[in-house]
N, C-alpha and C positions, 0 to 999 in steps of 0.2 A: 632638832630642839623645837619644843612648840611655846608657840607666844605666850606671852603673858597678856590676858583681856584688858582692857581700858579700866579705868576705874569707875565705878558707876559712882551718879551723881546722888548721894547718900544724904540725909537728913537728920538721922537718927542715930544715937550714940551704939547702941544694939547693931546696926550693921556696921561696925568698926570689927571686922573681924579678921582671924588671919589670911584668907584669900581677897581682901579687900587690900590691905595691911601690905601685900604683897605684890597686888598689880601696880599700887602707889608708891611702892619702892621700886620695882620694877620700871617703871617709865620713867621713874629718877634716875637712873643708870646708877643703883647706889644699895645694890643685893634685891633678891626678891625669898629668898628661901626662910620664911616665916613660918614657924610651929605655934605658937599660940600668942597670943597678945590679952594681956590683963588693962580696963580701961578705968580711968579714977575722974570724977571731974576737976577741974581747976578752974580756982578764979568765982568771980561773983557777976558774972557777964550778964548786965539789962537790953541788951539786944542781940546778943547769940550767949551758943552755949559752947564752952571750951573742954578739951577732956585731955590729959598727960595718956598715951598710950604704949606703956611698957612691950617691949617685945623679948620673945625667945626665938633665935632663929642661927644658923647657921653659915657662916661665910662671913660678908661683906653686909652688914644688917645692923644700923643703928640699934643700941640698946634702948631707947625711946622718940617719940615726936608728940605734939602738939597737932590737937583734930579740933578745930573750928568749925561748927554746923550753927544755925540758924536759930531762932529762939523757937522756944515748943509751942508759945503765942501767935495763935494768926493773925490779932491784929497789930505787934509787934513786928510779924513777919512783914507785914504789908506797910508800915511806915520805913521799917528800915532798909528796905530793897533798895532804892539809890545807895544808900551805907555801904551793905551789900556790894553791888553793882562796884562804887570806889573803891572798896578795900582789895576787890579781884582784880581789878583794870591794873591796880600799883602791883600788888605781884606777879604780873602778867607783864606789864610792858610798860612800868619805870624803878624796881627795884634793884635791876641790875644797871641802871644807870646815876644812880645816886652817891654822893658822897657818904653821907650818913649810914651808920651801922645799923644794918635793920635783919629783922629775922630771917632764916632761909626761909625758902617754901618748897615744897615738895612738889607739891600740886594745887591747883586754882582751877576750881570747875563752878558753874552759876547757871543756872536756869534760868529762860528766857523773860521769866516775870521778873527774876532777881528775888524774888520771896526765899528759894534752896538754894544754898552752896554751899561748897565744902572746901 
C-alpha cells in the first residue's frame, strides 16, 4: 500500500482539492479515499478566510469539514501571525486537554513567519 503525502502547507482556497482533501484525512486516520470536493466560503472572517468543504468519497470519509487559510491581505497576514501562531499552538497542544467543547481539528500546519496556515 503506498503512503498518503503530508499535507502541503496551503494558502489558497483553489488548492483545497481532492488529493489535498485526502492526505488531510489520511493523517487524520479518518478515510482518505476522496473523488472530488465542492468548496463554498463561510463565515465573514476579518482576519482569515474560512471555506465549508463538501466531499464525495468512498469508505470512512466525512461528508464535509471546515478549511481555515489566512487572509488574502498581506498586511492583515502580517498583523495577524501571532493570531495565527495562538489559534495553531491551541489545536496542537491544548485542545485535547480542555474541558470546554471545542471544534475538532483535522490538521494544524503554520509557516515559520506565522503569516500561512491552514
Amino acid at each position: 500500500m503506498t503512503a498518503m503525502p503530508t499535507p502541503d502547507l496551503i494558502t489558497e482556497p483553489d488548492a483545497i482539492d481532492p488529493t489535498w482533501i485526502a492526505a488531510v484525512l489520511a493523517e487524520a486516520g479518518c478515510g482518505s479515499n476522496v473523488a472530488s470536493v465542492v468548496t463554498e466560503p463561510v463565515g465573514d472572517g476579518l482576519m482569515g478566510r474560512s471555506y465549508r468543504v463538501h466531499i464525495e468519497g468512498h469508505g470512512p470519509t466525512p461528508a464535509s469539514v471546515v478549511v481555515k487559510l489566512p487572509s488574502a491581505d498581506a498586511p492583515t497576514r502580517q498583523l495577524g501571525a501571532g493570531a495565527y501562531r495562538k489559534e495553531i499552538g491551541f489545536y496542537r497542544d491544548l485542545a485535547a486537554r480542555v474541558t470546554a467543547s471545542v471544534p475538532g481539528c483535522l490538521h494544524a500546519d503554520i509557516s515559520d513567519s506565522g503569516e500561512a496556515f491552514v
